[in-house]
C-alpha positions as semicolon CSV with decimal commas, in nm:
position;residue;x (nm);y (nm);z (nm)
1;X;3,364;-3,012;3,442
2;X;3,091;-2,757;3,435
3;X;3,012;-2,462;3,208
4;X;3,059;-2,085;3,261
5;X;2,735;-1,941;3,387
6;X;2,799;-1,697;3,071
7;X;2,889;-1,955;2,811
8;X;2,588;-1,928;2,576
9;X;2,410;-1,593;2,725
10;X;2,750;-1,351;2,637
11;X;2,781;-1,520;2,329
12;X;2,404;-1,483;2,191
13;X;2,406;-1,139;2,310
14;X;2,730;-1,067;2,118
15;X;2,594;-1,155;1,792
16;X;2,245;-1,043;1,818
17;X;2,401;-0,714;1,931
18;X;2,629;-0,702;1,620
19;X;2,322;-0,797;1,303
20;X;2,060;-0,563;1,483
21;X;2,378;-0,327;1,496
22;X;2,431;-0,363;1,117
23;X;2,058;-0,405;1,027
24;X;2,045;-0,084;1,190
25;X;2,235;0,109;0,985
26;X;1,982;0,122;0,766
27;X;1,740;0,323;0,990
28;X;2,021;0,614;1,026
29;X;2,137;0,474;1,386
30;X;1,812;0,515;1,568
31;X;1,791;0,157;1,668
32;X;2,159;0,113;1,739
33;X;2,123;0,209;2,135
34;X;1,948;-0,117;2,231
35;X;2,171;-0,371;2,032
36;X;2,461;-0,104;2,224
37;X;2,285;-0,234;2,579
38;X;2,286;-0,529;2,448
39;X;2,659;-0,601;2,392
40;X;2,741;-0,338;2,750
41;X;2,560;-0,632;2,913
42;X;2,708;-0,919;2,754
43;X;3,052;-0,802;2,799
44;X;3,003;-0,726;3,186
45;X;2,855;-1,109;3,230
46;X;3,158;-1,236;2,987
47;X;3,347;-1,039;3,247
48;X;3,228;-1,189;3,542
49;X;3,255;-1,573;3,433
50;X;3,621;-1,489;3,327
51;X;3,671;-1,371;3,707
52;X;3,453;-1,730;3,801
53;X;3,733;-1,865;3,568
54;X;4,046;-1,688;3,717
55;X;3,914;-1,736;4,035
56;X;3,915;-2,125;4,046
57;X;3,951;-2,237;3,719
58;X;3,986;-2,665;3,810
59;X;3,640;-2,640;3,833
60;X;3,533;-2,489;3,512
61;X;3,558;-2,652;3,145
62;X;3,829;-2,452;2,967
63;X;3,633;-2,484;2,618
64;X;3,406;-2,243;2,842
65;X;3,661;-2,052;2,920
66;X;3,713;-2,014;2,533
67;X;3,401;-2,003;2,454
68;X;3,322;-1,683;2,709
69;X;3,614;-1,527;2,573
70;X;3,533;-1,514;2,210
71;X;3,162;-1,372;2,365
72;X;3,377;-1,093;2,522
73;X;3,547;-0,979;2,219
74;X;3,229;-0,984;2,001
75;X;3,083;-0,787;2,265
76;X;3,345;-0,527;2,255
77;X;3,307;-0,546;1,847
78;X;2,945;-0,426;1,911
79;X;3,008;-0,168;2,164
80;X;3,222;-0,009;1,904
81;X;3,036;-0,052;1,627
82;X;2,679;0,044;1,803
83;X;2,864;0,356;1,927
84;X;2,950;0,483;1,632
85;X;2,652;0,444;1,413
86;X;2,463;0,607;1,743
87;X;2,678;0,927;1,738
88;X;2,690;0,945;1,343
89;X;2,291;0,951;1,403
90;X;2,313;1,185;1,685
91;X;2,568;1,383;1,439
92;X;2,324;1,382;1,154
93;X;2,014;1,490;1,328
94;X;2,189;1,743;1,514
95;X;2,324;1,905;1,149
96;X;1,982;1,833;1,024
97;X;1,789;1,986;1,301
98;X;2,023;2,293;1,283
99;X;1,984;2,338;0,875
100;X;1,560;2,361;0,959
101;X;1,586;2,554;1,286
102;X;1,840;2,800;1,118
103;X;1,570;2,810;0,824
104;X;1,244;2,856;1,024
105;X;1,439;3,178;1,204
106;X;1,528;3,323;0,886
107;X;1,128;3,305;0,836
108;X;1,071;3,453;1,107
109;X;1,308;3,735;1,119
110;X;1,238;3,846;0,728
111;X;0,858;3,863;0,839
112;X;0,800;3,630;0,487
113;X;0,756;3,303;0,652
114;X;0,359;3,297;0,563
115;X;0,428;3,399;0,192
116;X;0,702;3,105;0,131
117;X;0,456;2,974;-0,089
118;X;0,387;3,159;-0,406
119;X;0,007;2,981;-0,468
120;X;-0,107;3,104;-0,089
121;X;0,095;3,447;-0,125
122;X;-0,115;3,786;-0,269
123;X;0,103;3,802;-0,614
124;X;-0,062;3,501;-0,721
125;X;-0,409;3,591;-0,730
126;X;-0,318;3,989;-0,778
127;X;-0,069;3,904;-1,067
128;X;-0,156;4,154;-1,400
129;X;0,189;4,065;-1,619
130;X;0,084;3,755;-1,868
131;X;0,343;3,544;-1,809
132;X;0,152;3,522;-1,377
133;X;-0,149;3,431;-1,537
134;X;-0,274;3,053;-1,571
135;X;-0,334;2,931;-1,930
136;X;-0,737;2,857;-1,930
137;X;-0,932;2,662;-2,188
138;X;-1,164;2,843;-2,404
139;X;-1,488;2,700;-2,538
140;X;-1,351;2,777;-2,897
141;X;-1,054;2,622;-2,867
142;X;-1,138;2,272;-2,932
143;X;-1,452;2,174;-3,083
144;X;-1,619;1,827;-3,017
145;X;-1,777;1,679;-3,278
146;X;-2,075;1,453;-3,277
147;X;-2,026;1,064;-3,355
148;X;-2,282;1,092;-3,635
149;X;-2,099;1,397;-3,770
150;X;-1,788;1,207;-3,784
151;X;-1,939;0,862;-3,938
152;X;-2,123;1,122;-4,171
153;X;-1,764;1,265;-4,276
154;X;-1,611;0,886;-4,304
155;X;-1,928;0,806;-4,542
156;X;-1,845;1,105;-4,792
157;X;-1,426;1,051;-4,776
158;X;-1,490;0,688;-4,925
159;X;-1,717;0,762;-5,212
């Protein structure tokens, strides 16, 4: 008795569509569209061995038969998986992409979108009030002493 032409193919691309599907996950959906094409096109050969199957089925192994359908039914496991991690990521950069447009136009329509910033912005430099000002170092703040000055001050502490 001979195999279903999909017998290994739907079956390989079931599970490969379901770990890059999973592995996926962690790069917020972006890669779940191919292991998604992946399982669409597994299912529709799964399909079409099953109607190989139906259609004479003395001439086909049923193992294969078996075989092709446990391919389908990963397949559909993928498809719905794969979907919905690709609209969650379609969700999330849709909300995300609305939260920065939304911010960039209330930039723009305040007129402060270039002083954002308060180092680039005029009240930095301008700034008169002390608590604006940077704390600078003076040259009598600190005073470095020499490393014969120092030995020098050892010498007298330890007679």
């Amino acid at each position: 008795m001979n195999k279903l032409p999909a017998d290994p193919l739907a079956l390989i691309l079931g599970i490969l569509a379901l770990v890059i599907g999973i592995a996926g996950c962690c790069c917020y959906g972006i890669t779940a569209i191919f292991p998604l094409v992946m399982s669409i096109i597994g299912l529709v050969v799964a399909n079409k061995s099953l109607r190989e199957f139906g259609e004479n089925p003395d001439a086909f192994d049923p193992q294969s038969r078996s075989n092709v359908n446990t391919a389908k039914i990963i397949n559909i496991i993928a498809i719905v998986i794969n979907s919905l991690v690709f609209l969650v990521a379609i969700a999330a950069f849709a909300f995300y992409g609305t939260l920065i447009s939304s911010a960039i136009l209330d930039g723009i329509e305040n007129g402060n979108f270039e002083e954002d910033d308060y180092y680039q912005s005029d009240d930095y430099y301008n700034s008169d009030s002390e608590s604006d000002t940077i704390n600078t170092w003076e040259e009598d703040d600190y005073i470095i002493e020499k490393e014969s000055e120092v030995e020098e001050k050892d010498s007298i502490d330890i007679k």
